[in-house]
N, C-alpha and C positions, 0 to 999 in steps of 0.2 A: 601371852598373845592376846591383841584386843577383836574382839569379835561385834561388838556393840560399839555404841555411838558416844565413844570418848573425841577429847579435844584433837587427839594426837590423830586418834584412825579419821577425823573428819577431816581434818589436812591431808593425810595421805589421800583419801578418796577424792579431795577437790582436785589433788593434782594428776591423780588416777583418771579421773575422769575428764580432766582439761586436756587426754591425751586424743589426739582426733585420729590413729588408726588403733587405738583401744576402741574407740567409739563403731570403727565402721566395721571391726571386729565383732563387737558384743561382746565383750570381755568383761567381767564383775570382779571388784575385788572382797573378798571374803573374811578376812585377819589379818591383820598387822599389827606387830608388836613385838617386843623380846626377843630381835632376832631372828622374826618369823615373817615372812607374807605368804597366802593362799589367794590364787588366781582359779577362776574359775573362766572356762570358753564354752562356750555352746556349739552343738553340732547339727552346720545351717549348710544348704547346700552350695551358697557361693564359698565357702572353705571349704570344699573338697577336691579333692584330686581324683584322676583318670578311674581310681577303683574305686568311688566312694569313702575312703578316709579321710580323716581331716588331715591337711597339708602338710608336709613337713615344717616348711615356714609358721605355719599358726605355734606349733608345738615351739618351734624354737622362740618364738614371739615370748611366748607365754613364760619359757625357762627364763628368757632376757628381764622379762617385766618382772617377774616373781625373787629372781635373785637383787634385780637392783632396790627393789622396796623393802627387802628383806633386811641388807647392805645398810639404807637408809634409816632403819630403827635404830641402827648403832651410829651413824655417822653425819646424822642430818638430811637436809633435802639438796645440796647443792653437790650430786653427783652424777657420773655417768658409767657405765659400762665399760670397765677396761678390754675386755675378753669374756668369751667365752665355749665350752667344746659341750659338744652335744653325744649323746648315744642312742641312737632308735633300737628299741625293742622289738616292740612288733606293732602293727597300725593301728591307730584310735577310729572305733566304728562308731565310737559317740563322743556326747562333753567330755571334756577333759582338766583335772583340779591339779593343777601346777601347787607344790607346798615347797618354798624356798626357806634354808635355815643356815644361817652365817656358823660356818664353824672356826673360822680365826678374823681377827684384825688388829690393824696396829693404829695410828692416830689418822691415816689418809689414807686407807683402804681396808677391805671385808674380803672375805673369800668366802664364798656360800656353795651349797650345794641346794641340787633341786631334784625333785621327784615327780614325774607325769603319770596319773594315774588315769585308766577311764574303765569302762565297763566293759565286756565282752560278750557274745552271742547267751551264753549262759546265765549273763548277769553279775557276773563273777567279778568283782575290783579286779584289774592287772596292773601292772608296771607296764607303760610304753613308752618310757624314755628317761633318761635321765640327765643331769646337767651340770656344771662345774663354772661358776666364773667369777671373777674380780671385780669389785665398781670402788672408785677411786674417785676422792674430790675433785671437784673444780679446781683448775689453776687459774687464778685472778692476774 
């Protein structure tokens, strides 16, 4: 997994950050590499919902984003998101670091799994969500 400023992660970041509701999110991307991407979101009050948590949609954002860059260290940059299902845990009261990791692919597609983690009243790292999805080449 690259964490520094190699050839490969400053691609990923340009196009990471050429995304304009990445941008109006505040979304960071954090590692990319091997299989791997780490998304990071911050917890800002236009992403919250009625209780104070971050939204269900940001989380899901963040699993889409994190599995398809993930997908993309195996598969190159010309894909998209075929699907994907979601599981809420319990609510994110702060930032929250999406860690996406491909666990199969074949020549046109990755299947990755993802992990939503954030902090809790205590401080505590938790699990608040988890994620499963498919990203799949471009048909030309």
């Amino acid at each position: 997994m690259t964490e520094a400023s190699t050839p490969e992660f400053e691609v990923a970041l340009a196009v990471f950050n050429g995304q304009a509701f990445t941008a109006l999110i505040g979304a960071s991307l954090r590692a990319f590499g091997d299989g791997v991407a780490v998304i990071e979101v911050p917890h800002r009050a236009e992403l919250l919902q009625q209780h104070g948590f971050l939204h269900g949609g940001v989380i899901a954002y963040a699993i889409d984003n994190a599995l398809t860059f993930a997908a993309g260290t195996v598969l190159g940059t010309r894909i998209l998101t075929a699907g994907i299902s979601i599981v809420y845990l319990r609510p994110a009261g702060s930032a929250i670091t999406a860690t996406a990791t491909v666990v199969g692919q074949t020549k046109r597609q990755a299947v990755v799994r993802c992990e939503v983690h954030s902090t809790d009243a205590n401080g505590d790292d938790v699990l608040v969500a988890t994620g499963q999805g498919t990203a799949t080449l471009i048909e030309r």
